[in-house]
C-alpha positions, 0 to 999 in steps of 0.5 A, spaced: 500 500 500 506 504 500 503 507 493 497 511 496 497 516 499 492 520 504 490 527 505 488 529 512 485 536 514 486 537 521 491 531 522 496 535 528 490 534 532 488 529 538 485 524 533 489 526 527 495 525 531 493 518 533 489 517 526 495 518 523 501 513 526 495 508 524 495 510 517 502 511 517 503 504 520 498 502 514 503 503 510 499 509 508 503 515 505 499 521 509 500 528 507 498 533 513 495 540 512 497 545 516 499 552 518 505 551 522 509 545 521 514 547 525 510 546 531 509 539 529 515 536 528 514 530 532 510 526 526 516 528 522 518 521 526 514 517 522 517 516 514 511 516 510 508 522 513 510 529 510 507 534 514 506 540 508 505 548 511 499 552 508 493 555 508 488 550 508 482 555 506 486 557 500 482 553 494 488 552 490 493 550 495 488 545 498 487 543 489 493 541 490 495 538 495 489 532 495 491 531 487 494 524 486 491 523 493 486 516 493 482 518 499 480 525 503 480 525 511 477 531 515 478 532 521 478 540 523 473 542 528 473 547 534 469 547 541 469 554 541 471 560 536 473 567 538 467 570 539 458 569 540 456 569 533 458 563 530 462 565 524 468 561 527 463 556 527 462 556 520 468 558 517 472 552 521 466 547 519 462 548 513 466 553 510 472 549 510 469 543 508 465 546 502 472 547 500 475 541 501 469 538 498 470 543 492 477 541 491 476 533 491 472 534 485 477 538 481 482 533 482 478 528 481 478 524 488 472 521 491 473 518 497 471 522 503 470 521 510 468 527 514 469 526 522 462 530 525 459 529 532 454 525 536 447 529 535 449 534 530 443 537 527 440 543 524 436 544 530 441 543 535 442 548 541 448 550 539 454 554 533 457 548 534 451 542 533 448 547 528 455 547 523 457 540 524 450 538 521 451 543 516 457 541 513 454 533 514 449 536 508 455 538 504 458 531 504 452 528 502 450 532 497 456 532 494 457 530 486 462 525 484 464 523 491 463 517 496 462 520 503 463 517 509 460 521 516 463 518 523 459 522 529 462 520 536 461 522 543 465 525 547 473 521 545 477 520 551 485 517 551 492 519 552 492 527 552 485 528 550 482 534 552 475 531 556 477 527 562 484 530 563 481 538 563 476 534 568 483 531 571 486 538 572 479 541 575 478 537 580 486 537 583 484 544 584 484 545 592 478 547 593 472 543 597 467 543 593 467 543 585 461 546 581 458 543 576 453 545 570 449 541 567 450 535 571 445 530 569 447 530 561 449 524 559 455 522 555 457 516 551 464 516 551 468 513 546 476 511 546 481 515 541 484 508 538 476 505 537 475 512 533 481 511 529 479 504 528 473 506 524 475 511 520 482 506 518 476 500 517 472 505 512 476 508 508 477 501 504 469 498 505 464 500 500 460 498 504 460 504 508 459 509 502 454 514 504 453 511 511 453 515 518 456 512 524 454 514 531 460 511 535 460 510 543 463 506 548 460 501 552 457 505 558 453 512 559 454 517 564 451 523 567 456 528 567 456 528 574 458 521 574 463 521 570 466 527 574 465 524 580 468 517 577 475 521 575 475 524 581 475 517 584 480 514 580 484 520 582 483 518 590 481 525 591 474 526 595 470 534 592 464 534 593 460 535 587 455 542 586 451 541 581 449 548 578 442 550 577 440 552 569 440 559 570 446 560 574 450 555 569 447 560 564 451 565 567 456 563 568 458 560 561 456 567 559 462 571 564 467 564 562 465 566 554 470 573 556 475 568 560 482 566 555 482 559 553 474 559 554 475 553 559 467 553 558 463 557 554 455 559 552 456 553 546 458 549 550 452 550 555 448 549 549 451 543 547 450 539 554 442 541 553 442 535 549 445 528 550 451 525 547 449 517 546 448 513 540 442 511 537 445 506 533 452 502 534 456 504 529 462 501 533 458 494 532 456 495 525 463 496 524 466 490 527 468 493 533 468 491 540 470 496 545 473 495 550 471 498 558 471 506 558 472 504 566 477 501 565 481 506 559 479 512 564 483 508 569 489 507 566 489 514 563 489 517 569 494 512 573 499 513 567 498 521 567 498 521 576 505 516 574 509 522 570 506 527 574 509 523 580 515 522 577 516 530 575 516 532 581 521 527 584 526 529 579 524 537 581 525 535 588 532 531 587 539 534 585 542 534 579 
């Protein structure tokens, strides 16, 4: 398979990071689209990945880059832009996406699979549920391509940016740890199930026009889940779940906080809950493992190098 070759949009990211050693290990020769490459040399590693610098909103850069690509992967999304409106939220998911689409079509490549999100509709609560579904349409509607939508839950692994944000919150020392939207319930998904999805699609034809919802095997409320992490952390906090008003508001101050560590969109999106309605994993041949147990794991090895930094801190050179 070392004569084809796959492009990724948003590859330097946490699933892409992970999608793109499977790929390479594959035997995929894998091209990375990105601002800066420089801050990405790590993948450089890898012999069969070329991490190319550029505008990916740019139609003749991306017409480039995807001609003599067998497949397309796009993977960009945000949780959060930079202001109240939406107009990140479209331009990182359905402006982008109509241009990658746009530039497959050119350079006559078909095969297309769109990384989307558990509940994403037209009318969902949110920017970011709203754009998403939006760009799905984009996908599906396309002429001359054969497109592939994955929708997960929440994915959780190894610096994922979900149950370690949660980690690093509820090692604050503080008593009590306040809680929004503490009965929305999740599915969480593990980074290596998601990557197994998309590896098993790209090939299958069987998956051509087709959406898959992916999940792991159990659900949690939110207040759960904290309280599980919290667990495993072998820390005692006492959880304060926020009444909707007060939660509203204060997702509304944190939209002016840098890094919006929590914002009104997200608020939004918990107002729906993130579990499958269909198991994608299964219908691929899938069996996912424990989330307890990957979550446990997780955060024994984070708590290990944590250990471990502090020790050589605290020891002479």
């Amino acid at each position: 398979m070392s004569d084809r070759t796959i492009c990724l949009l948003g590859g330097t990211g946490f699933v892409g990071g992970h999608l793109t050693a499977r790929l390479a290990n594959d035997g995929w020769r894998v091209r990375l689209l990105t601002r800066s490459a420089a801050r990405h040399r790590a993948l450089k590693v890898l012999p069969t990945v070329k991490i190319i610098e550029g505008d990916v909103y740019s139609p003749d850069f991306l017409r480039n880059q995807v001609d003599g690509c067998d497949a397309v992967i796009n993977l960009v999304g945000i949780l959060n832009e930079r202001g109240r409106d939406g107009k990140g939220f479209e331009r990182a998911h359905v402006e982008l996406t109509g241009k990658a689409i746009a530039a497959c079509q050119a350079a006559g490549v078909r095969r297309f699979l769109q990384m989307s999100s558990l509940k994403a509709s037209p009318e969902g609560p949110s920017h970011y549920l709203r754009t998403k579904a939006e760009a799905e349409s984009i996908v599906r509607r396309a002429q001359n391509i054969d497109g592939t939508i994955m929708q997960p839950s929440v994915i959780f692994g190894p610096d994922d940016s979900f149950v370690n944000r949660f980690a690093t919150l509820i090692r604050l020392p503080i008593p009590v740890f306040p809680l929004p939207r503490d009965k929305a319930r999740v599915q969480p998904v593990y980074i290596s199930d998601v990557v197994e999805a998309f590896a098993r699609s790209i090939d299958n034809p069987d998956t051509v026009g087709k959406t898959y919802q992916l999940g792991g095997p159990e659900v949690y409320s939110l207040k759960e889940l904290v309280g599980f992490i919290a667990e495993t952390l072998g820390l005692r906090r006492r959880l304060l779940p926020i009444p909707d008003g007060l939660a509203r508001i204060q997702a509304f101050l944190m939209d002016f906080v840098p890094g919006k560590p929590f914002s009104t969109d997200n608020y939004k999106s918990l107002l729906v809950n993130s579990i499958c309605e269909s198991d994608g994993l299964e219908k691929l041949g899938i069996t996912p493992v424990s989330t307890r147990l990957l979550i446990q794991r997780q955060l024994s090895a984070r708590t290990g190098r944590r250990r471990l930094d502090e020790y050589r801190r605290q020891t002479p050179a």
